[in-house]
N, C-alpha and C positions, 0 to 999 in steps of 0.2 A: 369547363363545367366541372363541380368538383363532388364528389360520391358523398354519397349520407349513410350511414348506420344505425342498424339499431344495437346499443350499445347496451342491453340489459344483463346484469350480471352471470346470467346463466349461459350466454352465446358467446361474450366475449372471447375464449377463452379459441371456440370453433373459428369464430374470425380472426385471431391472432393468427391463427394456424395456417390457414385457408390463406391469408396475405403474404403470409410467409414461406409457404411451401416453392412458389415458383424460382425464389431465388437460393432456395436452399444450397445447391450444389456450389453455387458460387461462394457462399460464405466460408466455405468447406477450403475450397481452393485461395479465397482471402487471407483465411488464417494459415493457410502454406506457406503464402508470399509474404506472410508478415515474420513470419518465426523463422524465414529463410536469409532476412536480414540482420544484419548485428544492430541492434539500439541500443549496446552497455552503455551505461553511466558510471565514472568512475571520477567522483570529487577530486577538482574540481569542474571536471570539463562532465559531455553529456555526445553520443553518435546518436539522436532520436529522428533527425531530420528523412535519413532515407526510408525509415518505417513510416512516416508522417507523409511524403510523398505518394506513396501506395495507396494510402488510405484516402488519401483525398481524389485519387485519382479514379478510384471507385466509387466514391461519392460522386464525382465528377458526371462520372459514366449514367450515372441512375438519374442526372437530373435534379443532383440536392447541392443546393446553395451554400460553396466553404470556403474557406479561406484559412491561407496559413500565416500569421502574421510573427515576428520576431521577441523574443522575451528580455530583452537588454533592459527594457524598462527597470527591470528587477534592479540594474545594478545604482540605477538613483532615487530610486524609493528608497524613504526613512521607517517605511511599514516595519516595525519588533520582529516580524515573520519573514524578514527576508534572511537568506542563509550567507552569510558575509564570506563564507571560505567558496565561494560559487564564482563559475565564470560562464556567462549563459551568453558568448557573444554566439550569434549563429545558429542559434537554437532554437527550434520556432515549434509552438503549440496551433493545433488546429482546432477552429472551430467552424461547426455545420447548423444552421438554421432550417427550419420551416416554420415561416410565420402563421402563424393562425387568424381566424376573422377579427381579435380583438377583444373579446370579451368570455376568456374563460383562463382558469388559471395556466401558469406557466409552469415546464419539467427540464430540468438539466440531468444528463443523462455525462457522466462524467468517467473517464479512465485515463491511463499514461502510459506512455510508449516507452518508458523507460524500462530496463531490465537491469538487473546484478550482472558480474562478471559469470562465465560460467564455474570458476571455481577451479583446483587442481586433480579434481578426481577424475577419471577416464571413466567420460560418456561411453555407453554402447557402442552409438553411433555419432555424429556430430549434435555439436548443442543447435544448430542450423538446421537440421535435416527436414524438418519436420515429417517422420516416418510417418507412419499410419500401421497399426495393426491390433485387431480385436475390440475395435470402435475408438483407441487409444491415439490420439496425436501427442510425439517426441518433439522436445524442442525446449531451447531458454526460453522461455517467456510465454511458454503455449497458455500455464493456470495463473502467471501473475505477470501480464493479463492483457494478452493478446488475446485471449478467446472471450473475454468480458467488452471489451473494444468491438470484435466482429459482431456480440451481439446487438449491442449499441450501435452500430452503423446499421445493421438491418431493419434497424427499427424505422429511420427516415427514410429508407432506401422502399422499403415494404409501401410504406405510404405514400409516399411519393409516386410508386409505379403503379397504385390503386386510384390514384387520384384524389385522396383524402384529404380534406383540409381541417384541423380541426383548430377549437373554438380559444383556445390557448395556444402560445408559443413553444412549440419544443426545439432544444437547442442539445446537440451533440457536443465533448469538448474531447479532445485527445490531448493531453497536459506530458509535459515534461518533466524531468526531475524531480521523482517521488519517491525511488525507494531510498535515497541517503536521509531519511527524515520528511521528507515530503517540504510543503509550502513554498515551492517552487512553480512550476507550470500554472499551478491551480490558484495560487497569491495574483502570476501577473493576471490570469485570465478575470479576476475579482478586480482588478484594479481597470483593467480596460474599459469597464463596465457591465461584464456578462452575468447575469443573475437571474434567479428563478424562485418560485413558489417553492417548489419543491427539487429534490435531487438524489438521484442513486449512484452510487461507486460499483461497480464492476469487479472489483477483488475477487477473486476464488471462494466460496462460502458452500459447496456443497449443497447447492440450492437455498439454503437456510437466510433465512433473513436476521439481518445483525443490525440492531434498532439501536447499538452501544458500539462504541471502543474505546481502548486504554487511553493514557497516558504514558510515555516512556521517558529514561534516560540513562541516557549515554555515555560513559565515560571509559578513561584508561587510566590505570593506577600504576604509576613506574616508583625506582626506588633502585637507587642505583649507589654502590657499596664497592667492591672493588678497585684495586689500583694497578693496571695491565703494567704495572714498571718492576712490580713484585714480584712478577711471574720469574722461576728458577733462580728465586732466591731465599735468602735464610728465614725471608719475614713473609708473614699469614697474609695469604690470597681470603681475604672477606668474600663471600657468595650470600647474595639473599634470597636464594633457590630453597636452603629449608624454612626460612622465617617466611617465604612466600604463601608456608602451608598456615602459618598463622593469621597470615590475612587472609586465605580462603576461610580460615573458621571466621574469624569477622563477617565477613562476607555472608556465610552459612546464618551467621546470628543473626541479620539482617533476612534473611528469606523465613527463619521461622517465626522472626516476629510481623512480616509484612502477613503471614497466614491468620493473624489476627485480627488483619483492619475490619474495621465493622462492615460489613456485606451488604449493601442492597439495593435496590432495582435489578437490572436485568445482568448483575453478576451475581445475583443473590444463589444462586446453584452449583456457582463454580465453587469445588473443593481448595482452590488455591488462587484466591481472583487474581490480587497482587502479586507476580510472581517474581523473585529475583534470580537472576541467572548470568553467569559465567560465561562469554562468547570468544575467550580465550586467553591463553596462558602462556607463558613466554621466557624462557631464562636459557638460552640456547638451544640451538634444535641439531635434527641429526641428518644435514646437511654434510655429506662428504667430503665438500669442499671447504667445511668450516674445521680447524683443528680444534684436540681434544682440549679443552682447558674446563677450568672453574668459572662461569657463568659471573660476569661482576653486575650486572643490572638484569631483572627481571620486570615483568607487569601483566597487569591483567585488564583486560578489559571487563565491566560490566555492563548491565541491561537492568535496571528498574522500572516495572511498570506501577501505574497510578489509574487507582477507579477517576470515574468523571466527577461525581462529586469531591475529590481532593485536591486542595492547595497547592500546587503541585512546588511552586515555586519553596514553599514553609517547607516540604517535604526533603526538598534537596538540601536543604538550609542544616535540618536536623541530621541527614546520614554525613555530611561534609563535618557537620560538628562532631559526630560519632566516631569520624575517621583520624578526626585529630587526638580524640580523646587517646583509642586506641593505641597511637602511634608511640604518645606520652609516657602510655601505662608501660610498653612494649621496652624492654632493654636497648634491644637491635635497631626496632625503629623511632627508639626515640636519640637515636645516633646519626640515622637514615634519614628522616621522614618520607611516607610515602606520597608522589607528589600528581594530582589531581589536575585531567586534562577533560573538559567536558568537549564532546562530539558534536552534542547536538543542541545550539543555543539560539533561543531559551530552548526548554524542554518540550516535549509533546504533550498536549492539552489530553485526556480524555475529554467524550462528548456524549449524549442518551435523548436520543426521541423516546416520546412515552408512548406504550404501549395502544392507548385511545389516539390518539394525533389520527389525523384525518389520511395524511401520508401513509403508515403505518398497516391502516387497517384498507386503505387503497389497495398495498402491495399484498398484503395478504390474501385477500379476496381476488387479485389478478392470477397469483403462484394457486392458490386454489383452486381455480375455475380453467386455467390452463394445464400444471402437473396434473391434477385432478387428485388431490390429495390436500389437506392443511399442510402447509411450510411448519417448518420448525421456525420461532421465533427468539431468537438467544443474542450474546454481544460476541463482541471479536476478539478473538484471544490473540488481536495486535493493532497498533495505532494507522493510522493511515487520513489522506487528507481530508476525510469524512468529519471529519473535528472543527477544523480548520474551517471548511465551507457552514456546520452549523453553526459554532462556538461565538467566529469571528463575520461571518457574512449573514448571519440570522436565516439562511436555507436549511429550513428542514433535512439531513441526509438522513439514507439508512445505507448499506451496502447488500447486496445480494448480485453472485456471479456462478460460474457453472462449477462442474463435480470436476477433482482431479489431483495431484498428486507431485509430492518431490520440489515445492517450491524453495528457489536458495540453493538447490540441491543437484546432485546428477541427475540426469533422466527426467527432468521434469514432464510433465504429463499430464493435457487437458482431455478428458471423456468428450468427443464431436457431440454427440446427442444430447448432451447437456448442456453444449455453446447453441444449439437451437432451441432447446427449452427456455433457456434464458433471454434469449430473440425474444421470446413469445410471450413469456411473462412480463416482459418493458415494453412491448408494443401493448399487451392488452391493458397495462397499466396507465400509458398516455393514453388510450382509447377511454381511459371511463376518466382519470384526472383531468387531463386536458377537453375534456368533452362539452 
């Protein structure tokens, strides 16, 4: 026999809570055992599987119907969105069901187990540890987004141990291979045929609801000059280590004039929607074990972001022309040329739910009725497979995940009380969506 609610906007928020509270501590202890495993991704390959184990084994426990199934698919799909530098043998995304009576809309409740490397900087404590202190959980992957995951599993775990059945399909996905560009886990899971009315991404947002996100792109700029036969001899060791600062101003030209794109919908606020940025720089380093010499190739990596209403592809077209121009105008580099390695092919779509959408104003009204305050409603100031699920699968997304800190970073840092707020806000969300 399965429980009924009264579902009206003012209680929801009490009944999310109230469902949620028993297994609170457990979620607590979830996200220990998930941030205490290694899941990097590091293209081509992916360790997501032992965190995916975990997680369904809780699901398991609670009574919610999962399964882990294999993503190889990927490597024979013709699908434009598959990432051809990828090797997904072994790598398996999970997804969790509770079916509903059949006639109410459907919710995909979406995140990835994937994680960045921890990086060369010295953590505190281990990027594993998952500490705990002053309501703070330590760890790789605690805000992007093991704690968006724990709340997403509570959500059918809470239900399911209430006895709730509701009148729509809600389906859990745990996706692979998303921070190298995304369109990975989430493409096969699209392809297998999992789909929904509606859908939320779990990314870290500070509570905030992000009805938008960018577009990006990726590249490396090399340019390599130098002849190592030269060395300790009468004739000129060439370095493009100073000309390298000429293409940073390139580069610079290029971020003041992207501060100009025409602004609007829901970047309309941002003082720099477009932003271009530098994510590194290279012409020898100072590695002890490297000798002193004159740097003969340097490069850079870049990062273009793109609003959702822009072309993205016209986009790339024009700064790739720009760069030729440049090279041309350039003495050095027009000796050199500097030569163009795209990362991430094709590029990153932005995407925008409107503000009225039915989705939208769902989530707003759940995050209000449960924080017990209006959410902030703004876009994301980074791309993610939210795009990819509206742009290319016609699922409504927005993104909304808990408060915290240092993502990419040392010491990353999820706030616990906010991975159960956000429990609360996606259960009371499918409580009135799915209803």
């Amino acid at each position: 026999m399965t429980a009924r609610l009264d579902q009206s906007s003012s209680t929801i928020g009490a009944t999310a809570r109230k469902l949620l509270a028993p297994i609170s501590k457990e979620l607590v202890q979830l996200l220990q055992e998930l941030v205490s495993v290694n899941t990097v991704a590091v293209p081509p390959h992916g360790n997501e599987t032992a965190g995916q184990r975990i997680l369904i084994e809780f699901l398991k426990r609670h009574g919610v119907r999962s399964e882990l199934y294999q993503t190889e698919m990927l490597h024979r799909t013709r699908n434009e969105w598959k990432r051809k530098d990828r090797d997904y043998t072994g790598r398996q995304n999970l997804i969790a069901t509770l079916a509903g009576r059949g006639h109410g809309k459907s919710l995909l409740l979406n995140g990835h187990m994937d994680t960045v490397p921890p990086g060369r900087s010295q953590w505190k404590a281990s990027p594993w540890s998952g500490n705990v202190s002053r309501g703070r959980m330590y760890g790789l992957g605690t805000i992007d987004m093991k704690g968006g995951l724990v709340a997403q599993a509570a959500v059918l775990c809470a239900l399911r141990r209430a006895g709730i059945r509701l009148n729509g399909d809600l389906l859990f996905e745990s996706v692979i291979d998303e921070e190298w560009g995304g369109c990975g886990g989430t493409l096969a899971a699209r392809l297998r045929g999992y789909t929904a009315d509606a859908c939320v991404v779990a990314e870290g947002t500070q509570l905030e609801i992000y009805r938008a996100t960018r577009g990006g792109l990726f590249a490396d700029l090399t340019v390599d000059a130098g002849d190592p036969k030269k060395y300790f001899s009468q004739s000129e060791v060439l370095s493009p280590s100073i000309a390298l600062g000429r293409l940073l101003g390139w580069v610079d030209s290029w971020s003041q004039r992207r501060k100009k794109v025409k602004n609007v919908g829901a970047y309309k606020e941002f003082a720099d929607p477009a932003p271009v940025q530098v994510l590194a720089v290279e012409a020898n380093n100072f590695d002890p074990n490297i000798p002193w010499s004159v740097p003969i190739s340097a490069a850079l990596r870049i990062y273009f972001q793109f609003l959702p209403h822009e072309d993205v592809k016209a986009e790339e077209k024009k700064i790739r022309l720009s760069l030729k121009k440049f090279c041309v105008g350039d003495p050095f580099f027009r000796q050199h040329p500097v030569k163009w390695k795209s990362l991430i092919d094709p590029a990153l779509q932005g995407h925008e739910i409107a503000l009225k959408h039915p989705w939208t104003q769902c989530m707003i009204h759940s995050a209000a009725n449960t924080v017990g305050k209006e959410p902030v409603v703004t876009a994301a100031p980074f791309p993610c497979d939210a795009s990819l699920l509206s742009r290319e699968f016609g699922i409504p997304t927005l993104v909304f995940g808990p408060c915290g800190g240092g993502a990419h970073n040392k010491d990353e840092f999820v706030v616990i009380k906010s991975v159960l707020q956000t429990a609360e806000v996606f259960l009371a969300a499918a409580l009135q969506w799915c209803a």
